[in-house]
mmCIF file of the C-alpha atoms, coordinates in Angstrom:
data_MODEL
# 
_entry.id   MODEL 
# 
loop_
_atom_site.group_PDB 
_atom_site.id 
_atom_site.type_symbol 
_atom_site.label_atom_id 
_atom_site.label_alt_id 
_atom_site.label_comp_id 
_atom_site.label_asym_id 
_atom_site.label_entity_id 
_atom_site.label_seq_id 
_atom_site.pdbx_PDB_ins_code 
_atom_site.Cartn_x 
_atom_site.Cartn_y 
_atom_site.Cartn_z 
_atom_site.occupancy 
_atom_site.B_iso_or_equiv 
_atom_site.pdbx_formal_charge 
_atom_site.auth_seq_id 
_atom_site.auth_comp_id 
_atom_site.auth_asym_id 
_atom_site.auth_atom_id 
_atom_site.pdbx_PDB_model_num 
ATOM 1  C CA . UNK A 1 1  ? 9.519  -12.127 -10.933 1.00 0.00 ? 1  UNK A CA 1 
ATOM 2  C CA . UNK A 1 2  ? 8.385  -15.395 -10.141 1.00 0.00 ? 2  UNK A CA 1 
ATOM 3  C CA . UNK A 1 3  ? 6.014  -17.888 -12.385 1.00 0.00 ? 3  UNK A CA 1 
ATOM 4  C CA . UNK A 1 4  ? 5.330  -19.809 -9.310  1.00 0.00 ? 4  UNK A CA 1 
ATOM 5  C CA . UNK A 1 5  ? 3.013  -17.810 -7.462  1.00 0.00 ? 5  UNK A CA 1 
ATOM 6  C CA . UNK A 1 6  ? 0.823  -14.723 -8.747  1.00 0.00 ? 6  UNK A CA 1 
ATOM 7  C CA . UNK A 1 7  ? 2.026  -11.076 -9.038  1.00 0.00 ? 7  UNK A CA 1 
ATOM 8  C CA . UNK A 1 8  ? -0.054 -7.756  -8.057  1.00 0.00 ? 8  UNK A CA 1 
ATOM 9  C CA . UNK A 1 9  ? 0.710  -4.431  -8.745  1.00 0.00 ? 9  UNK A CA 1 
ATOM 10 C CA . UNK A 1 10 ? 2.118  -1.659  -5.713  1.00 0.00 ? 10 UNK A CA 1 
ATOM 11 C CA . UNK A 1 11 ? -0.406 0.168   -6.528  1.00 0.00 ? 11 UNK A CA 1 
ATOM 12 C CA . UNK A 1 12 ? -3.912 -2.613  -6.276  1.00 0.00 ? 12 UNK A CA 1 
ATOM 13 C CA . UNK A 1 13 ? -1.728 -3.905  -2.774  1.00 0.00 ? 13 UNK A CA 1 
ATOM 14 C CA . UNK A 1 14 ? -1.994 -0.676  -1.106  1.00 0.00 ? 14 UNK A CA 1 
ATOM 15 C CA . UNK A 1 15 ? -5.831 -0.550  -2.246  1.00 0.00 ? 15 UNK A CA 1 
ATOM 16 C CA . UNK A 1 16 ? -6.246 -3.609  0.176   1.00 0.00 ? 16 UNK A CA 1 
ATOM 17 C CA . UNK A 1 17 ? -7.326 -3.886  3.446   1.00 0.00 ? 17 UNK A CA 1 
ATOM 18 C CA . UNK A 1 18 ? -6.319 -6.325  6.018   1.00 0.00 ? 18 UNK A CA 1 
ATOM 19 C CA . UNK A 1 19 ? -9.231 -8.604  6.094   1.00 0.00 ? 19 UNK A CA 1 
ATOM 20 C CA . UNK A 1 20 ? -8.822 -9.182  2.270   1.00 0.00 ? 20 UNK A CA 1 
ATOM 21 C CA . UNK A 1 21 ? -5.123 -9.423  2.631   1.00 0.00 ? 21 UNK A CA 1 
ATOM 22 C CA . UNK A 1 22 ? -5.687 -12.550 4.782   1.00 0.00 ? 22 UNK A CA 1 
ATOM 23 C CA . UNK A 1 23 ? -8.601 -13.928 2.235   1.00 0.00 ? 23 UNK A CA 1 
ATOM 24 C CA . UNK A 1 24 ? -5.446 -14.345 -0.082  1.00 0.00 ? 24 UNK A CA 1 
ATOM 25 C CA . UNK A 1 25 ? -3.018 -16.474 -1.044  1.00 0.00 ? 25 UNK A CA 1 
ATOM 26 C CA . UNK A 1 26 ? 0.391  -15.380 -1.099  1.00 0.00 ? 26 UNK A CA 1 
ATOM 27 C CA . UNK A 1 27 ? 1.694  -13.330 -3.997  1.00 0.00 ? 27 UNK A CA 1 
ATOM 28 C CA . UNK A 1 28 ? 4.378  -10.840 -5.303  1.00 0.00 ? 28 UNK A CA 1 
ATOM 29 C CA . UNK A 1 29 ? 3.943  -7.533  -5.410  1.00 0.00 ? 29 UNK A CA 1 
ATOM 30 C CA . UNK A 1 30 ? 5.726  -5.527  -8.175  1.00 0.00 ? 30 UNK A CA 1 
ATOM 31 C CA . UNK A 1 31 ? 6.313  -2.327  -8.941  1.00 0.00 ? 31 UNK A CA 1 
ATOM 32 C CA . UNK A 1 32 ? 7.525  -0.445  -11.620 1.00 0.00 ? 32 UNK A CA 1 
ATOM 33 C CA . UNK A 1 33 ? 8.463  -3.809  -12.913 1.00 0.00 ? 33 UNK A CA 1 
ATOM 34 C CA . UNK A 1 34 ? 10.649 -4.994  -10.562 1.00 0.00 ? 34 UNK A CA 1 
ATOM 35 C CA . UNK A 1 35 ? 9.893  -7.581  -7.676  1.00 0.00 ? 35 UNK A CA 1 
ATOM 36 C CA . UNK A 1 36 ? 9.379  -5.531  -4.658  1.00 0.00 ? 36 UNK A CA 1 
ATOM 37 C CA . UNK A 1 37 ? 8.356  -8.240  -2.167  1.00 0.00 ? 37 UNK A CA 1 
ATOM 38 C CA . UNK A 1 38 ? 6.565  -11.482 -1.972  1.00 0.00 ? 38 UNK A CA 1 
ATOM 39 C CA . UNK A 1 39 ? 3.684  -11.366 0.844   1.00 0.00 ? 39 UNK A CA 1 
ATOM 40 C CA . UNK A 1 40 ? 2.934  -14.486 2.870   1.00 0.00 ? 40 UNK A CA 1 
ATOM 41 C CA . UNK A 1 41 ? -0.342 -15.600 3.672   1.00 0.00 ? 41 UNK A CA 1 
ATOM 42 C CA . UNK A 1 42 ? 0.842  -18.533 5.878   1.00 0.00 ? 42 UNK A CA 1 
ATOM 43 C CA . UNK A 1 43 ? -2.021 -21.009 6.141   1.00 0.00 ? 43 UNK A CA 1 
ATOM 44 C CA . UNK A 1 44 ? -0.568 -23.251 9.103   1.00 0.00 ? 44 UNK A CA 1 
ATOM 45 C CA . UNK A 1 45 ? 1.396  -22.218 12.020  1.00 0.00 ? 45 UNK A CA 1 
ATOM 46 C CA . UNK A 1 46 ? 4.081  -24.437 10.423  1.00 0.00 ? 46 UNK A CA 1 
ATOM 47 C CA . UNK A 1 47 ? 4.362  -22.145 7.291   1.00 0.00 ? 47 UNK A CA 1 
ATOM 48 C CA . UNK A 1 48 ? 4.350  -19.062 9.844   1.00 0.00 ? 48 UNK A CA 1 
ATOM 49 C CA . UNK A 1 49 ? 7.172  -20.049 12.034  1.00 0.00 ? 49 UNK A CA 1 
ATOM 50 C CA . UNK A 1 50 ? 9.107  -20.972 8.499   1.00 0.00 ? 50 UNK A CA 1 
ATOM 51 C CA . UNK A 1 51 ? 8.494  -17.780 6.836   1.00 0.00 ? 51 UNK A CA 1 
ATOM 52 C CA . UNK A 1 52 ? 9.771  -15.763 10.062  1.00 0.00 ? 52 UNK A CA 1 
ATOM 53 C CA . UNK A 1 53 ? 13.034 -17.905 10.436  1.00 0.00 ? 53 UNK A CA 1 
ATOM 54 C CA . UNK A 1 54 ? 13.876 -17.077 6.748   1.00 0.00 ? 54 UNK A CA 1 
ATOM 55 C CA . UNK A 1 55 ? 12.813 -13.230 7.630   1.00 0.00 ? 55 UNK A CA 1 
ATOM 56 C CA . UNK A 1 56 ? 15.250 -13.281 10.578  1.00 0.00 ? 56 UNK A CA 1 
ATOM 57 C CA . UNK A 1 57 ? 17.732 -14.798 8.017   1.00 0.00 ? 57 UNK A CA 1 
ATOM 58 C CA . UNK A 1 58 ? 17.203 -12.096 5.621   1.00 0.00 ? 58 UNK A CA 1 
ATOM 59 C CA . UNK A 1 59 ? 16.943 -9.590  8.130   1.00 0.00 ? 59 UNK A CA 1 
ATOM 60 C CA . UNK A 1 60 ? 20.924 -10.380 9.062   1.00 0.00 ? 60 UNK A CA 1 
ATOM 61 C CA . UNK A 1 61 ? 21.886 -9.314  5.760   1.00 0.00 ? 61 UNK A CA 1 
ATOM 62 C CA . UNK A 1 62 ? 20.993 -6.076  5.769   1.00 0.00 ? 62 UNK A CA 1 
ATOM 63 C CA . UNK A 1 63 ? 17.847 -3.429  5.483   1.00 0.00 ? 63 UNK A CA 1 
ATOM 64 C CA . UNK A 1 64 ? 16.927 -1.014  8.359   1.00 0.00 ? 64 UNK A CA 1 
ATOM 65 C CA . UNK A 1 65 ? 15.011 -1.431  11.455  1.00 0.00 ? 65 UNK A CA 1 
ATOM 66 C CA . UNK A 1 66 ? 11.779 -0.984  12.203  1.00 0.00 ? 66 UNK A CA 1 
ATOM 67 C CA . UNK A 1 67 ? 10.365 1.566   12.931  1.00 0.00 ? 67 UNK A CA 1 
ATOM 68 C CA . UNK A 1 68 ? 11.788 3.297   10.079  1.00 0.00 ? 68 UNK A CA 1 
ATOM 69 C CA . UNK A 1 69 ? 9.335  6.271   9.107   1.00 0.00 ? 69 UNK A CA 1 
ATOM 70 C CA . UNK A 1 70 ? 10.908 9.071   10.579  1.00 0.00 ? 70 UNK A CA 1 
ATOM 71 C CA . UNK A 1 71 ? 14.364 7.934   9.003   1.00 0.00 ? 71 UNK A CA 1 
ATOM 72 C CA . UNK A 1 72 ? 12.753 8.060   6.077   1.00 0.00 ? 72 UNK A CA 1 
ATOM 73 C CA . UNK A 1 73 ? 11.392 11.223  6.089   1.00 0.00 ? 73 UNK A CA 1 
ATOM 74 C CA . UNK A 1 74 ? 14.413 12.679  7.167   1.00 0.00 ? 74 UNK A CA 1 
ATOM 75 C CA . UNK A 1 75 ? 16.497 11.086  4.026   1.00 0.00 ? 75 UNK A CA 1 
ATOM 76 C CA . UNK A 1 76 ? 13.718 12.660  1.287   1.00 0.00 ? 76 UNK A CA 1 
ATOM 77 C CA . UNK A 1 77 ? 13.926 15.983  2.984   1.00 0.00 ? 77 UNK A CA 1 
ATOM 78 C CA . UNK A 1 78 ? 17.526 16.169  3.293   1.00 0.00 ? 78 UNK A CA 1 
# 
């Protein structure tokens, strides 16, 4: 967890909508204690273009595509 930039819960994130999602600044959201992700809210196309090319950097490591309900459904009901 970082001390850089301010943490929310799962649980308030999911209680937002998108218009106050933009309003924000960017922030982790935890849950269950744990770092789950840190959100974005890039200010300048600058900061946008930087956050994707370390997504696409991340994204070569590993995790699973998008769109990824239906994959996910299938693991939790076996």
């Amino acid at each position: 967890m970082s001390e850089i930039i301010p943490e929310m819960s799962f649980t308030e994130f999911k209680k937002l909508k998108a218009g106050e999602l933009k309003e924000l600044q960017s922030f982790e959201v935890i849950s269950d204690g744990e770092h789950l992700m840190t959100v974005i809210i890039p200010q300048t196309g600058y900061i946008q273009d930087s956050v994707q090319n370390l997504a696409q950097l991340s994204n070569s490591v590993g995790g699973k595509d998008i769109p990824i309900e239906k994959e996910i459904m299938e693991e939790r009901n076996g």
